[in-house]
N, C-alpha and C positions, 0 to 999 in steps of 0.2 A: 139125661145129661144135667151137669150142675150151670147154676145160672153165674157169670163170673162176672159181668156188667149192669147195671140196669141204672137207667135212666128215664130218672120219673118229674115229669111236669118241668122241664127246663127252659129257662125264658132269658134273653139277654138284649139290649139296648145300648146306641150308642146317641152321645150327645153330639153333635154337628159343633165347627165355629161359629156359628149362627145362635146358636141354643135351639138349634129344631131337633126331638128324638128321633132316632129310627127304633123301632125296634127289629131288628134282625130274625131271631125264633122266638116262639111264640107256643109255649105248652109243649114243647119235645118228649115221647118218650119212644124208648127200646131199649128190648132186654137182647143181652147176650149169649149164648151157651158156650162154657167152658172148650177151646179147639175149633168153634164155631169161624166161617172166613163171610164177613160181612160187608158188602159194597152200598156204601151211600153213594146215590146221584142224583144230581139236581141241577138250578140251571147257575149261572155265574150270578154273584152276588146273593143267592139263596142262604147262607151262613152255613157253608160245609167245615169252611176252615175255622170258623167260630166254632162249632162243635165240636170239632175234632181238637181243638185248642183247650175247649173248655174240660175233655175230658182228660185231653194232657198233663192240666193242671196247669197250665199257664197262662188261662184267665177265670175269673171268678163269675160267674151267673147268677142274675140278677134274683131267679128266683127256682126254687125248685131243686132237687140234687143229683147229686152221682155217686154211686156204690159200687166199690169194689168188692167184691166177696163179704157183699152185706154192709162194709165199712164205707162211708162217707170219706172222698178223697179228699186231701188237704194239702194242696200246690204240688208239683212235679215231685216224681218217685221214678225209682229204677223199677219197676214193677209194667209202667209205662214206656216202651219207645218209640220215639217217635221220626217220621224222614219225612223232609217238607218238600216241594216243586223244586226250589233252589237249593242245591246240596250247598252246606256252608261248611267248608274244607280248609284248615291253614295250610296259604299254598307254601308256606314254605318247611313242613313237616312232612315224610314221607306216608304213602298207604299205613305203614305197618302204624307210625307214630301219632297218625291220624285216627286210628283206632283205637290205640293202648291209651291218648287221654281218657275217651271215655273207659274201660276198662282199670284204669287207674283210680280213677274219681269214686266211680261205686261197689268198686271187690278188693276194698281195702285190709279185708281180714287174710285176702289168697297170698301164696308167695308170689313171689317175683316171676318165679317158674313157671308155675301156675297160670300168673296174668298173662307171662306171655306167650302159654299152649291154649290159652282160651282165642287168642287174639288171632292168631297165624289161624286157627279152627275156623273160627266166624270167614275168615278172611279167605280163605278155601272153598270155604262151605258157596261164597258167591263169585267161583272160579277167576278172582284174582292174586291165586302164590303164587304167579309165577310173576306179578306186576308188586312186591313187598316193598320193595328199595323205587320205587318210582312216588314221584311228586307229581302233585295234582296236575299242574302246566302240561304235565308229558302223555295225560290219560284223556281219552273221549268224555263225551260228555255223559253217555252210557257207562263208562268203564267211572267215572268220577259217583253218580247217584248208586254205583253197585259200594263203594267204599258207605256212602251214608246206611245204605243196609246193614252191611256187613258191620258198622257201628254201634246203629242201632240194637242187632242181634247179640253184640255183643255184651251189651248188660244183662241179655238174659231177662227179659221182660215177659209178662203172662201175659201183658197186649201188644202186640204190634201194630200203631198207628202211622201209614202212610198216605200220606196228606196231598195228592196226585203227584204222588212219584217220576211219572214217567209223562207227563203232557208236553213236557217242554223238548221230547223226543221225537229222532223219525221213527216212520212206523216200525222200519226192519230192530232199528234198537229198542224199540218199547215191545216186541214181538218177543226181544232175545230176552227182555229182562220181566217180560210179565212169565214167560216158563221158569224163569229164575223165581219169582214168589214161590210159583205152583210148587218148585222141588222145596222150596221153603219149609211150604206150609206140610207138604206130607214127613220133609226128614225132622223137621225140628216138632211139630204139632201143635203150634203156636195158635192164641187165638188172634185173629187178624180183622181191622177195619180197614176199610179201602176207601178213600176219597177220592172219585171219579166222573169225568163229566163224560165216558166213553160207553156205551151200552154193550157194546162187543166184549170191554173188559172186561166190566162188569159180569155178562153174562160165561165168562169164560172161566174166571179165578172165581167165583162166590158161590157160597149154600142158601145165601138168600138177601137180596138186592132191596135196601129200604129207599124210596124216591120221597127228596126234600120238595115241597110244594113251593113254587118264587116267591121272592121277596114282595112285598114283607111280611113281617111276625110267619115265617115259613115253620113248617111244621112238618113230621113224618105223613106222607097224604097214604102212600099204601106201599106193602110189602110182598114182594113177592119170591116165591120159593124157588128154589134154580135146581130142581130135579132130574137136571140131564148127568148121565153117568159119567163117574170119572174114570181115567182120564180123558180129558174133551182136547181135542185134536182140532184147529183152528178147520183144517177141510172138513172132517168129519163131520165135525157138526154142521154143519152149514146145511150137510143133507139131512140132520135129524127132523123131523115133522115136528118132533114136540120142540125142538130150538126153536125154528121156525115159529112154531106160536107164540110162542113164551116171548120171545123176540119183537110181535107184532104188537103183542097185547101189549107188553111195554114202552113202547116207541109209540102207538095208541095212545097210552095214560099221559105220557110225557106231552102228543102233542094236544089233548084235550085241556091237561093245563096250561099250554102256552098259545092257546085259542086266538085266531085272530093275526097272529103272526105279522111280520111289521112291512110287508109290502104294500103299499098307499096307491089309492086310486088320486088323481091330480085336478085340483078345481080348476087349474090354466092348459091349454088347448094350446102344442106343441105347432110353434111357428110351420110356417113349410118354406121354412131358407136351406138352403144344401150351403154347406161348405167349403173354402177356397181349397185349391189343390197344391198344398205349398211346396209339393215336389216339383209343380211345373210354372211356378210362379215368374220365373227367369225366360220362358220358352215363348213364342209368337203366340197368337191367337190361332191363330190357320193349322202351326202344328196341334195345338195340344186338342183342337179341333178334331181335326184327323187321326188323333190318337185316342180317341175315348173309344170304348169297348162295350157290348154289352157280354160282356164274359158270362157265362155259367159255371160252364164246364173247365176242368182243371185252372178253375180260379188260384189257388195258391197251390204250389211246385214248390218241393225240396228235391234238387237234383244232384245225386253222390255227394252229398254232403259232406264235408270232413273240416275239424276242427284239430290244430294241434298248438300244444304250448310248449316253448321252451324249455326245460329244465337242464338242474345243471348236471344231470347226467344224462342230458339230450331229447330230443324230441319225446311229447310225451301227445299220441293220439286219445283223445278224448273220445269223437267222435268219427264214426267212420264209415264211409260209404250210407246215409240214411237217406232213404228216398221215398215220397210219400206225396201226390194229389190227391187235393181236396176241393172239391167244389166249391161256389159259392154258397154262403150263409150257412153250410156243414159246419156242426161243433165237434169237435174230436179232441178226445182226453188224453195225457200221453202220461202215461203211468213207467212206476222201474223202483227198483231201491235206490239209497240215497246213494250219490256220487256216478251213478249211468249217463248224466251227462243229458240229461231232462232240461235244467234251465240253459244251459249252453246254447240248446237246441232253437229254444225261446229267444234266449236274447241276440242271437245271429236273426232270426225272425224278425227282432223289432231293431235292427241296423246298431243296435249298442254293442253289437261284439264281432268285428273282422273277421270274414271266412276266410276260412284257411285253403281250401277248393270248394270243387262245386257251386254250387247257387241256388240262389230263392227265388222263386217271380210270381211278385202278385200281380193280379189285372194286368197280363204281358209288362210290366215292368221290371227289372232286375233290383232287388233290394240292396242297397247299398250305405244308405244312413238311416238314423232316425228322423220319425217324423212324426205328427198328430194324425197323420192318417192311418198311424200301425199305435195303439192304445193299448197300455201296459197297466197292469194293477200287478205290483209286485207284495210280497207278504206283510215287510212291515209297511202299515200305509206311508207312501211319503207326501207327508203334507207339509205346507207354512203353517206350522204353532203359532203363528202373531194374527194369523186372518181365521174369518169363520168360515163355517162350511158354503156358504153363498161364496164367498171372495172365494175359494181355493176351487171353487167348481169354475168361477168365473174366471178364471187367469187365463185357461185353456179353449174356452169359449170365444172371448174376446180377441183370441187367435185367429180361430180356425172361421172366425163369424164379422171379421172387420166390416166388409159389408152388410150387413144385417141393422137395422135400429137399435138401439138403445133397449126400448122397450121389449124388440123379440129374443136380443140376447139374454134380458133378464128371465124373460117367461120358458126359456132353455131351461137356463139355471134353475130356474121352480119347478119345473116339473120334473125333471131327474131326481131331484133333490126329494119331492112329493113322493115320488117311484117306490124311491129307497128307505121309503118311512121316515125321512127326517121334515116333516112340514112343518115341527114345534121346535126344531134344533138348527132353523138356518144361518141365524144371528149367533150362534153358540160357535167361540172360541176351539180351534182345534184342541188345544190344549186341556179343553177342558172336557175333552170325549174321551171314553171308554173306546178299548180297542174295536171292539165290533162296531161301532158309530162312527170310528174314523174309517173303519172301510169300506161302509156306506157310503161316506165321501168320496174314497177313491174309484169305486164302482160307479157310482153318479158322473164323475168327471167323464171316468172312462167314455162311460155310452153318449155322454154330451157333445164329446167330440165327432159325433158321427164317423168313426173307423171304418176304412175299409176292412183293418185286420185286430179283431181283439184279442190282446195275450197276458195269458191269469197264470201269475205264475205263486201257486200254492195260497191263493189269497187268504186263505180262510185257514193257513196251517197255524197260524197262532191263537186263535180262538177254540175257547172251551166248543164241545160237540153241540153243544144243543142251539149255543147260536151260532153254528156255525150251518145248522138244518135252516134256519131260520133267513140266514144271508144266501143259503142255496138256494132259499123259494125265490127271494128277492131273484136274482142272479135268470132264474128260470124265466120267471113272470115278464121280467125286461128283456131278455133275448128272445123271449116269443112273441115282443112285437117288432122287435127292433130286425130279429134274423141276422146278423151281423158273423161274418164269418168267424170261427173262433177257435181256439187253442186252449185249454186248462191245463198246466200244470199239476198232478196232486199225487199224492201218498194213499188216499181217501178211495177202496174200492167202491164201497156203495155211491160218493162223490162221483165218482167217472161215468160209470153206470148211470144215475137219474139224470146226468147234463147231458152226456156224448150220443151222436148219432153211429160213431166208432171210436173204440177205446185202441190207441195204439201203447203195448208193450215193449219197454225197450231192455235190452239184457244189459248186464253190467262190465262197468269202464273198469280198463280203459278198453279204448278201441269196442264203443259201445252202439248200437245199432238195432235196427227194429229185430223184433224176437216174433213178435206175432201180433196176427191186426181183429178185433172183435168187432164185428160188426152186430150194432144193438138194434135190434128190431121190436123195440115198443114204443106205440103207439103217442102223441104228444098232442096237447098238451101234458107234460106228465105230473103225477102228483104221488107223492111218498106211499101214503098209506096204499092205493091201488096196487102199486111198485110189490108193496111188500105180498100180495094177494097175488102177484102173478109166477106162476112155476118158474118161465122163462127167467126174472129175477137172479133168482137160486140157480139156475142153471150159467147165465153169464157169469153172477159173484163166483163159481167152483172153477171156471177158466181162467178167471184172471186170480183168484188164490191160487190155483196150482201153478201156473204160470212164475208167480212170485216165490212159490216154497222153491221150483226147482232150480231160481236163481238165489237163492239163501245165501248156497256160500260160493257162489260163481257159476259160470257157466260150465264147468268140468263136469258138476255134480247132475247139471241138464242134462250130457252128454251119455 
């Protein structure tokens, strides 16, 4: 094969408002082969998007070059395209018009004809003709980054550079449009880099996976070959033995560089104050006396559940009939494609959304508001930007701990805050956190409130994968001391799997309801790497994929 990229000894640096440098990469190289599908991953802030920028041509490196077909590149070329995380779209141009600029811009020599049989092509080619005449506002956010492809492709480029495409996606749409590359790369034969923090994708679309070593001055640490046959079939392989390895060894290298991992052991020694019961705050002493429980068993009840909303062409069942006891301190994952009606399910849990029938009951009580005793950590964290991470852990504490000291609420606040790896970041400005650090925050809060009932709903869905491993140990480590009954929200098989003691399946809305319950039977404490070494593993991940494939496009197609 001929070599159509190569990048040798590339170095790039940035200067701070401070004047302090970073350097970002540090001696980069790799070669490309002509048709070659290459997946770099690495961790956030690694300089993926610097590289991938740098070979776009849209910024300049400090030292070191890039060749194209031998030739040193010299700022952006139609030879390169590229598609970034945020598809940048004129919303007020259609598909079609949205693509013929760039087709305009760089095949000026074509007719008219021409440009606009290449345009409707590309545009086909990533199964939206039948969306030509639609504007951006009217398209998904998947059907919106298929137009940045289908752009891209439209110049006609010898690299296709896609800069995580699809992270800012649910799984089922980053599922439809990662087979969308795949038919890419075989009808068109395009050579492809892939920037990606997802090792699944990775190992799904690539001929050979180069892993950035973190920041700083990050560098290519090792490469590895993706020799499983194509085409690779998201079940399939999951049974392959050699995926399986190639999979481990990876997910291995990845976490031997991120050694150490950010969950904190705490120099302050966790008060032993219990928490006011602000549900029965208004109630006698005598009753609420009389009313404490030591529940075990069918600690939290969902009884026929149903959820419906209004619309204007009348009732619309979201949820329906869902019924499901959980013990106490059981953690159970509720997994489904997007729109099944997963967080509905949640926030009826935590009194933020009116049941429509049926009921919830935790500890014999009927849920009917919100409270600090039901602890919610929603995706994006929500914090006060004006307070640090001590004050916004504190706001919730100070609640639920009015009697307590001074002194024990503080030592709450530090040790959670310890827990989560922020010992060096408690004085630090929300504002001034990275998304994975603000949700360290909101994980810390959570567990400081001592909750009866913990509800995650996708917490971790906007963080790149690798810290997102990183906040699951965290997440692990504190609910195995805390046992705190719990509910996760996720998209994330392998996620449901390493938390849940059952993964509940739900089929898709509307009128959406449990489909099937997995019961996970390994052993805890749990930890990644062992996970990855045990059959049983691989055996739950192939129930909950096939599960998900046979609600792909509904429940009709289960049937």
């Amino acid at each position: 094969m001929t070599t159509i990229l190569s990048i040798r000894g590339l170095s790039k640096s940035y200067t701070g408002k401070t004047g302090a440098v970073t350097q970002v990469l540090d001696n980069v190289g790799l070669e490309v082969e002509e048709g070659e599908f290459i997946a770099i991953l690495g961790f956030s802030g690694a300089g993926k998007t610097t590289l991938v920028s740098a070979i776009a041509g849209l910024i300049e490196p400090d030292a070191g070059q890039i060749l194209l077909r031998g030739q040193p590149i010299d700022g952006p070329g139609k030879d390169r395209g590229l598609v970034f995380q945020s598809y940048s779209l004129f919303p007020w141009l259609t598909v079609e018009k949205n693509v013929a600029l760039a087709v305009d811009a760089v095949h000026k020599d074509r007719s008219p004809a021409e440009r606009a049989a290449l345009v409707r092509q590309k545009i086909e080619l990533v199964g939206l003709g039948h969306a030509m005449d639609r504007k951006p506002a009217q398209l998904s956010g998947g059907m919106r980054q298929r137009v940045s492809v289908a752009r891209a492709l439209a110049m006609e480029p010898e690299i296709l550079l896609l800069d995580e495409p699809l992270s800012a996606l649910d799984a089922l749409t980053r599922a439809k449009l990662q087979d969308e590359i795949e038919r890419i790369r075989k009808e068109e034969r395009r050579t492809i880099i892939l920037v990606t923090n997802d090792v699944d994708e990775a190992l799904l679309l690539a001929d050979r996976v180069a892993i950035l070593t973190p920041a700083p001055a990050a560098r290519i640490g090792r490469i590895f070959t993706v020799d499983v046959p194509r085409p690779r079939d998201r079940e399939a392989v999951n049974d392959n033995a050699h995926f399986q390895a190639l999979r481990r060894e990876i997910v291995g290298y990845l976490g031997m560089l991120n050694e150490g991992g950010s969950a904190g052991e705490s120099a302050v020694a966790l008060p032993k104050v219990e928490p006011i019961d602000l549900s029965a705050l208004r109630l006698p002493k005598a009753y609420t006396d009389a009313a404490r429980s030591a529940v075990e068993r069918r600690y939290l009840e969902f009884f026929k559940l149903n959820k419906v909303y209004p619309t204007s062409k009348g009732p619309l069942t979201v949820v329906e009939d869902f019924n499901l006891l959980m013990d106490k301190g059981e953690f159970v994952s509720l997994i489904g494609h997007s729109g099944c009606g997963k967080s509905t399910v949640l926030t009826m849990a935590s009194g933020l959304n009116a049941i429509s029938s049926g009921g919830i009951v935790l500890d014999n009580r009927e849920i009917s508001v919100a409270g600090p005793d039901k602890a919610v950590v929603f995706q994006a964290p929500s914090l006060m930007p004006w307070l640090t991470a001590r004050q916004n852990v504190a706001l919730g504490v100070e609640r639920v701990y009015p009697h307590a000291t001074k002194g024990e609420r503080r030592d709450i606040v530090d040790y959670y805050l310890d827990r989560v790896g922020l010992t060096d970041s408690k004085d630090k400005l929300a504002a001034e956190m990275s998304n994975g650090m603000r949700q360290r925050v909101g994980i810390a809060r959570a567990f400081a409130l001592s909750p009866r009932l913990l509800l995650l709903d996708e917490p971790f869905g906007m963080l790149d994968s690798l810290t997102r491993w990183d906040l699951q140990d965290v997440l692990v480590e504190t609910w195995n001391r805390t046992k705190v009954t719990a509910i996760m929200v996720t998209h994330d098989v392998d996620e449901a799997i390493l938390l849940a003691d059952r993964v509940v399946m739900m089929t898709n809305g509307p009128n959406a309801t449990i489909g099937k319950v997995l019961k996970v039977d390994l052993p805890r404490p749990r930890d990644r790497k062992a996970l990855l070494e045990d059959p049983r593993f691989y055996q739950y991940r192939q129930e909950v994929l096939h599960f998900l494939a046979e609600y792909d496009h509904g429940p009709a197609k289960a049937a």
